[in-house]
MARBA-3410 file (N, C-alpha, C, O; in Angstrom, 1 decimal):
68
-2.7,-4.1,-13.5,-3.2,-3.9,-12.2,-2.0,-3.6,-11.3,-1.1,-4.3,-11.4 ~ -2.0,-2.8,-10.5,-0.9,-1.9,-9.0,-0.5,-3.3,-8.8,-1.1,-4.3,-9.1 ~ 0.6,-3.2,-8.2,0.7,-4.5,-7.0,1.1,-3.7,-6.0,1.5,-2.6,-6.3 ~ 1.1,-4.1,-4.9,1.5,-3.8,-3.3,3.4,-4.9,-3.4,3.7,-6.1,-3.7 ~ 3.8,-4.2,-3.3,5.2,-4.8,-3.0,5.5,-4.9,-1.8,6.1,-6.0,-1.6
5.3,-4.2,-0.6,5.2,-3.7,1.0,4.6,-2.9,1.3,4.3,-2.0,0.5 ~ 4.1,-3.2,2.6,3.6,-2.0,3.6,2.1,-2.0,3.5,1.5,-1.3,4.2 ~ 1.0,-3.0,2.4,0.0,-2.8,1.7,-0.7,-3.9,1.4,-0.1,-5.0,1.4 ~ -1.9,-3.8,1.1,-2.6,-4.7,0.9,-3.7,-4.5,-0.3,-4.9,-4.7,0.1 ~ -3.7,-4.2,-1.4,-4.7,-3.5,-2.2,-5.8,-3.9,-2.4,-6.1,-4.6,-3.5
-6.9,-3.7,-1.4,-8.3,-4.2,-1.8,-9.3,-3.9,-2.6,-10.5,-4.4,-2.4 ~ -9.1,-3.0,-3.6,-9.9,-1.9,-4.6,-9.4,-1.5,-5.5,-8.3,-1.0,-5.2 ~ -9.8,-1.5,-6.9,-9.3,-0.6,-7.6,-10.6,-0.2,-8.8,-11.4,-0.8,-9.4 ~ -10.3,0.8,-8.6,-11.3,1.2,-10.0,-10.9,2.2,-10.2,-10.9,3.2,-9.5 ~ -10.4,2.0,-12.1,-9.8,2.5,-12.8,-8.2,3.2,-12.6,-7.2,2.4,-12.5
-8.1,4.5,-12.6,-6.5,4.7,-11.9,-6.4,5.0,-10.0,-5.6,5.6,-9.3 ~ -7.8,4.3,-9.7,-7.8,4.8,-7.8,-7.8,3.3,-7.6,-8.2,2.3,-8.2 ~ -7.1,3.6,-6.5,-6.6,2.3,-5.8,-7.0,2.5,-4.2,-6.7,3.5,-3.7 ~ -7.6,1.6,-3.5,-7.3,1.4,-2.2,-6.8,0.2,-2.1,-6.8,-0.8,-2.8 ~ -6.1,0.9,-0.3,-5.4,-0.3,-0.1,-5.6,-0.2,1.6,-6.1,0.7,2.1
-5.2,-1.0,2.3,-4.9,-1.2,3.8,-3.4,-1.1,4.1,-2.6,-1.6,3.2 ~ -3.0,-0.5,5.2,-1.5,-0.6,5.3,-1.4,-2.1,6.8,-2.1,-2.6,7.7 ~ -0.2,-2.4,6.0,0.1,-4.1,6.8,1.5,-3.4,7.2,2.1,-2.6,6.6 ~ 1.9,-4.0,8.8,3.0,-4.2,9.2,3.9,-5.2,8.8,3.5,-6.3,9.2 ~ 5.1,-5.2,7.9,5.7,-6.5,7.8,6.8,-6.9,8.5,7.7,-7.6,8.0
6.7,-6.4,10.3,7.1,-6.7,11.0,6.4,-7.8,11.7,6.9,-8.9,12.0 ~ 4.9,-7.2,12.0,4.2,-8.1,13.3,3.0,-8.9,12.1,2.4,-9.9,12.3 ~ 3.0,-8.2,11.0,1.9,-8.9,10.3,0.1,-8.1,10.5,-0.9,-8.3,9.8 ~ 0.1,-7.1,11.6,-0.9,-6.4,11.9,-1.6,-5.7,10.6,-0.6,-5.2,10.0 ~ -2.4,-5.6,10.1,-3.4,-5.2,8.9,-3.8,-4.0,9.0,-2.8,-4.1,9.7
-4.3,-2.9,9.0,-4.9,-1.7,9.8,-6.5,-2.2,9.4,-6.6,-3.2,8.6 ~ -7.6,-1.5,9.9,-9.1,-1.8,9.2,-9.4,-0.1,8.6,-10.6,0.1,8.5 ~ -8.8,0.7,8.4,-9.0,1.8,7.8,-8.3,1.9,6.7,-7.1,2.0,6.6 ~ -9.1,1.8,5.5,-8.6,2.0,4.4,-7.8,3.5,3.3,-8.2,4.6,3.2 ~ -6.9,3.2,2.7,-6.5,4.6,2.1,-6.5,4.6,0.3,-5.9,3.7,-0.5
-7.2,5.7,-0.1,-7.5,5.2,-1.4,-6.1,6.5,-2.0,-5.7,7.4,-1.3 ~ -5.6,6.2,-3.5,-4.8,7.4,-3.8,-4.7,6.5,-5.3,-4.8,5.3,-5.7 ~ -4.6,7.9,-6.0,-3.9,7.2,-7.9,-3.3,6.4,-7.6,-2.5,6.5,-6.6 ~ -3.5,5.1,-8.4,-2.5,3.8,-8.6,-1.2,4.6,-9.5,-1.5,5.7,-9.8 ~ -0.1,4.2,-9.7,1.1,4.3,-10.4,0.5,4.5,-11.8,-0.6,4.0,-11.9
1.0,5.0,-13.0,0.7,5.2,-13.9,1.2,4.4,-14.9,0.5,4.1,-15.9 ~ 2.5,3.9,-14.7,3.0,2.4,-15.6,3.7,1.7,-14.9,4.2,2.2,-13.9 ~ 3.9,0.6,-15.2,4.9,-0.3,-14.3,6.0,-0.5,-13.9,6.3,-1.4,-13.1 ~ 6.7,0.6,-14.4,8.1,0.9,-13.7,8.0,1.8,-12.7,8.7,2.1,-11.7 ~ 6.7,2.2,-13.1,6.6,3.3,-11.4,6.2,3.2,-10.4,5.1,2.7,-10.4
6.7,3.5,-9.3,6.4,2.9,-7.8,6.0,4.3,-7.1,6.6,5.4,-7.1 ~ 4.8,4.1,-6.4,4.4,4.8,-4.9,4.2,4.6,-3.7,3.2,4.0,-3.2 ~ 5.5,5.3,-3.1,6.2,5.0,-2.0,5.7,6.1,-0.7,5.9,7.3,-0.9 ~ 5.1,5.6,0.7,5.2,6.3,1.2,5.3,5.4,2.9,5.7,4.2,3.0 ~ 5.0,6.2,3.9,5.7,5.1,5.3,4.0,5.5,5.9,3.1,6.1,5.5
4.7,4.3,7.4,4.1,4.5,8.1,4.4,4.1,9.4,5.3,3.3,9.4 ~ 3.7,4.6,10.8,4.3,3.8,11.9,3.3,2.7,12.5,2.2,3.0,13.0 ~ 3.7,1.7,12.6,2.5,0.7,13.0,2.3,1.1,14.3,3.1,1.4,15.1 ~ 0.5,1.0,14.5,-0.1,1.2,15.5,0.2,0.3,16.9,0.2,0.7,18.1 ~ 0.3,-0.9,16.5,0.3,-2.1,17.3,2.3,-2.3,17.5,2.7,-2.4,18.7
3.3,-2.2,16.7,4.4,-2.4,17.2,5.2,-1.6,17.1,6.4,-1.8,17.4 ~ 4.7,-0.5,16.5,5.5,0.4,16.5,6.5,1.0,15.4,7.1,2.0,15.3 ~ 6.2,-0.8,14.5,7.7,-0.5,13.9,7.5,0.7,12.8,6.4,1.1,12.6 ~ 8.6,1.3,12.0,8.2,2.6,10.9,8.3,1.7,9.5,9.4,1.4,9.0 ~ 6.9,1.4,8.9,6.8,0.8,7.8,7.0,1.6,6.4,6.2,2.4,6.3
7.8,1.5,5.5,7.4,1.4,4.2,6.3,1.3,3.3,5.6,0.3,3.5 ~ 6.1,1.7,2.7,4.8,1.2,1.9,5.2,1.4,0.2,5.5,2.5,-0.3 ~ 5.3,0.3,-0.4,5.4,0.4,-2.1,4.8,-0.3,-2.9,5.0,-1.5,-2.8 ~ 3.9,0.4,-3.7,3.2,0.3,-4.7,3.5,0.6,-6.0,3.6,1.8,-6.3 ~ 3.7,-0.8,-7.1,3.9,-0.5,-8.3,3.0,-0.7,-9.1,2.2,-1.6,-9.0
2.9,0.1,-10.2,2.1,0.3,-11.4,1.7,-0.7,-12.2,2.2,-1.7,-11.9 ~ 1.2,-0.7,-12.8,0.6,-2.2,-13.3,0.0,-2.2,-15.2,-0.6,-3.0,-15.9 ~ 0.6,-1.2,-15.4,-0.2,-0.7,-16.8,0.7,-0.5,-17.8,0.3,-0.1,-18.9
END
């Protein structure tokens, strides 16, 4: 199973699709829009992308590793 390392919250998965919510781990803010994309394909691999939080601004990270 993916884990969320930062930036993420993974509330779904089925099979190699993953959603997740992006979390600020500045303010702690959650988003309520979800984003679904391929989970990582083995466990050494990570999917990395950013974001800017809506609420503070800050430019988050987001990494997701593989689980398989």
């Amino acid at each position: 199973m993916p884990v969320a390392l930062q930036g993420a919250v993974i509330v779904k998965q089925n099979g190699l699709q993953i959603s997740y919510k992006r979390k600020c781990e500045k303010c702690g803010y959650l988003e309520n829009s979800t984003v679904s994309t391929s989970a990582p394909s083995t466990k050494s691999s990570k999917s990395t992308s950013s974001f800017r939080c809506s609420k503070c601004g800050n430019q988050q990270k987001i990494e997701i590793q593989g689980g398989l």
